[in-house]
TORKOL-4160 file (C-alpha; in steps of 0.2 Angstrom, whole numbers, padded with zeros to 4 digits, m for minus):
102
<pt num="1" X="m0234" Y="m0296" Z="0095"/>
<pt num="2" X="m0231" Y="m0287" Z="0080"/>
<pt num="3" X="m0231" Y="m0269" Z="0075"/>
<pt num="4" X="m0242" Y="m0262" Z="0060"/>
<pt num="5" X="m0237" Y="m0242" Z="0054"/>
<pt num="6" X="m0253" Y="m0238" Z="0044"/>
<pt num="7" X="m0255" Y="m0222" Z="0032"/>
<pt num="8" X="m0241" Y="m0214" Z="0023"/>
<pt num="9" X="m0228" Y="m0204" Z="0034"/>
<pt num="10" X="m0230" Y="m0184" Z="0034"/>
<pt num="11" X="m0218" Y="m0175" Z="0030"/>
<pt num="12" X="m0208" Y="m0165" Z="0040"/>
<pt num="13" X="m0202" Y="m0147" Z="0036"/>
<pt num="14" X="m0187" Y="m0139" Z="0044"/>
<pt num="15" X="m0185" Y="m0121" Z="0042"/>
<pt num="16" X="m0164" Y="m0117" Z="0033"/>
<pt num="17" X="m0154" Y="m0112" Z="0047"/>
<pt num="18" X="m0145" Y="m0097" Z="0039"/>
<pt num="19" X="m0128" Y="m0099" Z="0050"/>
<pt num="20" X="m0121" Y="m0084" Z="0058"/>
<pt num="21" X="m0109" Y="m0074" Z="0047"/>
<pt num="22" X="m0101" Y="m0057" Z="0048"/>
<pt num="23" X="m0085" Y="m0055" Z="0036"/>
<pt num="24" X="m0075" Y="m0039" Z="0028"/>
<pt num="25" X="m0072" Y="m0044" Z="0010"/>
<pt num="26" X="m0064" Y="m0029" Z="0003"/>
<pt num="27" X="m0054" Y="m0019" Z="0008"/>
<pt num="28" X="m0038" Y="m0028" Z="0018"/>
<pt num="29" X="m0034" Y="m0023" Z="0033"/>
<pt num="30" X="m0021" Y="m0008" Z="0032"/>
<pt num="31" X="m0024" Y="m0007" Z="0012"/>
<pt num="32" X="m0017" Y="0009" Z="0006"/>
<pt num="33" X="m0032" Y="0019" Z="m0004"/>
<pt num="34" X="m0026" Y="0033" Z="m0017"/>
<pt num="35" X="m0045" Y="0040" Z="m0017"/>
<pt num="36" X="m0054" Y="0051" Z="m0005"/>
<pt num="37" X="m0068" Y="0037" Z="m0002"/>
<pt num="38" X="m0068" Y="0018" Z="m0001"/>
<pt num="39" X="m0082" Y="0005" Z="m0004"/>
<pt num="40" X="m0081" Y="m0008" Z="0012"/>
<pt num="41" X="m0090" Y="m0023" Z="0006"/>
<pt num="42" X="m0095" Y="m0040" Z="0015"/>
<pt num="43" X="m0107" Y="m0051" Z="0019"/>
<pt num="44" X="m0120" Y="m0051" Z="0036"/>
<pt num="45" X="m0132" Y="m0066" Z="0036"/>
<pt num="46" X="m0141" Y="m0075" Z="0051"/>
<pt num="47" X="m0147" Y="m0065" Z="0069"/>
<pt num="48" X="m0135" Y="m0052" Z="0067"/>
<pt num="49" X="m0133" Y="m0036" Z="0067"/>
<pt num="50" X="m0118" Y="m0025" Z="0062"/>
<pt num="51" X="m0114" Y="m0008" Z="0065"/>
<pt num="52" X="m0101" Y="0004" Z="0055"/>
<pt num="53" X="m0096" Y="0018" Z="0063"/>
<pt num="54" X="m0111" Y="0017" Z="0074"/>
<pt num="55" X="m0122" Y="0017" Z="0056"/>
<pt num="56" X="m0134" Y="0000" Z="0054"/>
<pt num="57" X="m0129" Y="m0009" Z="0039"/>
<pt num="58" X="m0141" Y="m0014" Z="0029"/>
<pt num="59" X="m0137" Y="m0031" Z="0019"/>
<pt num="60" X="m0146" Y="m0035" Z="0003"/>
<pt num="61" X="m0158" Y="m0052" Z="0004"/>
<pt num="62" X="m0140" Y="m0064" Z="m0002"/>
<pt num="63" X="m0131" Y="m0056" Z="0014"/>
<pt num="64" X="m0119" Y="m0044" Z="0003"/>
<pt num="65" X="m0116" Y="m0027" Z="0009"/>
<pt num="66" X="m0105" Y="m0011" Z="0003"/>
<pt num="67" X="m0103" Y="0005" Z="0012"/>
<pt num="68" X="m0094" Y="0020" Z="0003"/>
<pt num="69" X="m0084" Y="0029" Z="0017"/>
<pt num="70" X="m0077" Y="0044" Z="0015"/>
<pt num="71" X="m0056" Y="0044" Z="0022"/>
<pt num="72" X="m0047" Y="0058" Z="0027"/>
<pt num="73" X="m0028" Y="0058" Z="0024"/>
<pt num="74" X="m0017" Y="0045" Z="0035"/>
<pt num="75" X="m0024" Y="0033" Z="0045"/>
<pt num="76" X="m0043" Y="0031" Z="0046"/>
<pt num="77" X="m0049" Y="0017" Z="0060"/>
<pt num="78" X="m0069" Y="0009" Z="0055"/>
<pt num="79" X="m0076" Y="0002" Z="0069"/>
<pt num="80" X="m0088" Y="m0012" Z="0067"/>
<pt num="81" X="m0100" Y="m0020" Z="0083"/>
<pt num="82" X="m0108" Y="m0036" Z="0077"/>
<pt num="83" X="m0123" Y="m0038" Z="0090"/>
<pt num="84" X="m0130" Y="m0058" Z="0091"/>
<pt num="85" X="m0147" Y="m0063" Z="0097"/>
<pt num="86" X="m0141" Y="m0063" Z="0116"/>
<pt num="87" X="m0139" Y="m0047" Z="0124"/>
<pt num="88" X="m0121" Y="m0049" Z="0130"/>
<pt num="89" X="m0119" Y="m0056" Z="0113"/>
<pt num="90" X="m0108" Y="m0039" Z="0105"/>
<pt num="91" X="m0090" Y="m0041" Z="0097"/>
<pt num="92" X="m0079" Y="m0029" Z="0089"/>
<pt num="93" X="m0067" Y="m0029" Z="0074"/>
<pt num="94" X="m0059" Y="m0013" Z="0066"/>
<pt num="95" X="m0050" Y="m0010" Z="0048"/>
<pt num="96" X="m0038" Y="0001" Z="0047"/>
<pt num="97" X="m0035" Y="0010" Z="0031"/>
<pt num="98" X="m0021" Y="0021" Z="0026"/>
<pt num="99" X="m0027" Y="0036" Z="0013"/>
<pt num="100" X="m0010" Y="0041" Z="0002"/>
<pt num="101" X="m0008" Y="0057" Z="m0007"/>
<pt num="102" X="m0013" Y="0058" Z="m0025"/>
């Protein structure tokens, strides 16, 4: 017996799996800021959703976001919750960020 594929084969589409990403570019952790505010830029893509200081961030369509946040002098500890698409699906990660005299 032999087998016979007839008509051209479709075509099969896949949605881009965005992966999962949540990442502090700037500032370092512990960076010493001369200036009473600090932009905090990153990149959020994928199913989650991130937090700063209990404010949503909202990235732009590439992923990128920046927050300007205000520091008082000495230590100032952000607080970020990442949430997944699961509901015990919540992490946390701080940056602290030491505001000098100027």
């Amino acid at each position: 017996d032999e087998w016979k594929v007839t008509g051209a084969p479709k075509a099969v589409q896949h949605e881009a799996a965005v992966a999962d990403v949540f990442k502090i570019s700037r500032p370092a952790n512990k960076s010493e800021i001369h200036s009473e505010s600090v932009a905090v830029e990153g990149r959020l893509t994928g199913r989650l959703k991130a937090y700063l200081n209990g404010v949503e961030i909202s990235p732009k369509p590439d992923g990128g976001f920046s927050a300007q946040i205000h520091l008082v002098p000495g230590a100032n500890v952000l607080t970020f919750q990442i949430m997944g698409p699961g509901a015990d699906d919540v992490r946390y990660e701080s940056l602290e960020l030491i505001r000098k005299a100027e």
